[in-house]
Steps between C-alpha positions, in 0.01 A plus 500: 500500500505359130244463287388176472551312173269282249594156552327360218715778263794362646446167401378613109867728529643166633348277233602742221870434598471161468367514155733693376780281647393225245441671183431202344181430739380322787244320618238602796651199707856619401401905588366353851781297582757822409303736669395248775153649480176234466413380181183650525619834577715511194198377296308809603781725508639418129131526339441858704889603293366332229144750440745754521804390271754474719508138424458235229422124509619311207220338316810245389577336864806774534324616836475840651719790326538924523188637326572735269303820681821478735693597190278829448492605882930483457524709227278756676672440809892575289581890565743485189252375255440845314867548505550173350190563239668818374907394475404190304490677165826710614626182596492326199624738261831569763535105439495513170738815426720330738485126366474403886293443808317762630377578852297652709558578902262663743699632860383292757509644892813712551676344376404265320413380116344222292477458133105508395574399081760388286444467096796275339651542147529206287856460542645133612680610735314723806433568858239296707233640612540728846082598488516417895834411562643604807812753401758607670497908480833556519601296196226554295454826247136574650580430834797785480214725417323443739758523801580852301187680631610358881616851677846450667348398855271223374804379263723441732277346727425285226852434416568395868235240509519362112626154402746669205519099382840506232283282218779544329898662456336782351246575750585853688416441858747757679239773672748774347467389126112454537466838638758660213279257231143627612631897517566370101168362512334786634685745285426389150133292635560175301734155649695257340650191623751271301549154621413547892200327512579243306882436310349580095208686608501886437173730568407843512179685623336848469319623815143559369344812737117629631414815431603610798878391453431171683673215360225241428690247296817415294470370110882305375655296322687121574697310268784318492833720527663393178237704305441794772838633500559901581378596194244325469383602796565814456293507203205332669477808785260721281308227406437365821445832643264589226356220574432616863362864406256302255394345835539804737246716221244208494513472909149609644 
């Protein structure tokens, strides 16, 4: 038998959603009506959130908004947060020996990866942002990484279930020259990819390892190709990877 659950919670979880799908606010009536609760539930409900932070009513007519104590309980909630604390000052001073974007990429589930932080140089021409982008792994210098520490069972089972998209003609999607690429990968511990991802976009990434050899994220570098050609990124390799054991030293 299951536990019985806490109605009234699941109606303050409920109302919370539809805040937050109208960041600009919304009335009581409008929070009933979405939530098809009574007015005077959502009355009761939003001043309850309200002693405790979780949300805000605009003293300009804006209506009902995320409070701000939702903010705090996130950060506490983020599992990456010291990791991202500690590679920020790394992070910047990879950026700015390189003249280009910097990143930061925690594994997520095996396998899996998402970029945490991203400092920008001041150049005109840059990458977007990809804090929270979702990115393919086989095209992507991080993602390489991470399908490196897969053991030769759990690659190929990812290999036979993987959507190897071709983003573009430079994209290597043949099983064969993935396998060959990550031995590479494995081999020498950093990735690069030129123009896979994206046609002008080169990157490369330096796996950043616990003290117990775990690989706990990847610090690189993205910028357009015309300015990270071999060399250059050939030159960038120490750096980044100093970069990383600057991380890996300061890990707890």
């Amino acid at each position: 038998m299951s536990t019985p659950r806490t109605k009234s919670l699941g109606r303050a979880v409920e109302l919370l959603h539809a805040v937050a799908a109208r960041p600009e606010g919304s009335s009581a009536s409008e929070l009933a009506r979405a939530t098809s609760l009574p007015r005077s539930t959502v009355t009761r409900t939003l001043r309850t959130l309200a002693d405790a932070g979780l949300v805000e009513e605009g003293s300009d007519g804006a209506g009902w908004t995320l409070g701000y104590e939702l903010v705090r309980l996130g950060r506490a909630a983020d599992p990456h947060r010291r990791l991202v604390d500690i590679s920020l000052g790394p992070l910047e001073r990879l950026r700015d020996a390189a003249g280009e974007s910097a990143l930061l990429a925690v594994p997520r589930g095996r396998p899996g990866m998402e970029i945490v932080l991203q400092v920008d140089s001041s150049r005109h021409v840059g990458v977007a942002s990809w804090v929270g982008v979702d990115v393919p792994l086989h095209a992507s210098a991080g993602g390489r990484l991470v399908l490196a520490e897969l053991d030769d069972e759990e690659l190929d089972a990812w290999l036979a279930s993987a959507d190897l998209e071709l983003l573009t003609d430079a994209t290597r999607v043949e099983p064969d020259e993935l396998r060959t690429e990550l031995a590479r990968v494995r081999r020498q511990g950093w990735s690069e990819v030129v123009d896979e991802l994206e046609t002008g976009l080169a990157s490369l990434a330096v796996a950043i390892r616990g003290v117990n050899g775990t690989l706990v994220g990847m610090v690189g570098v993205s910028g357009p190709t015309f300015r990270l050609g071999r060399a250059r990124r050939r030159e960038l390799v120490p750096v980044a990877q100093s970069a990383a054991t600057e991380i890996e030293r300061a890990l707890p």
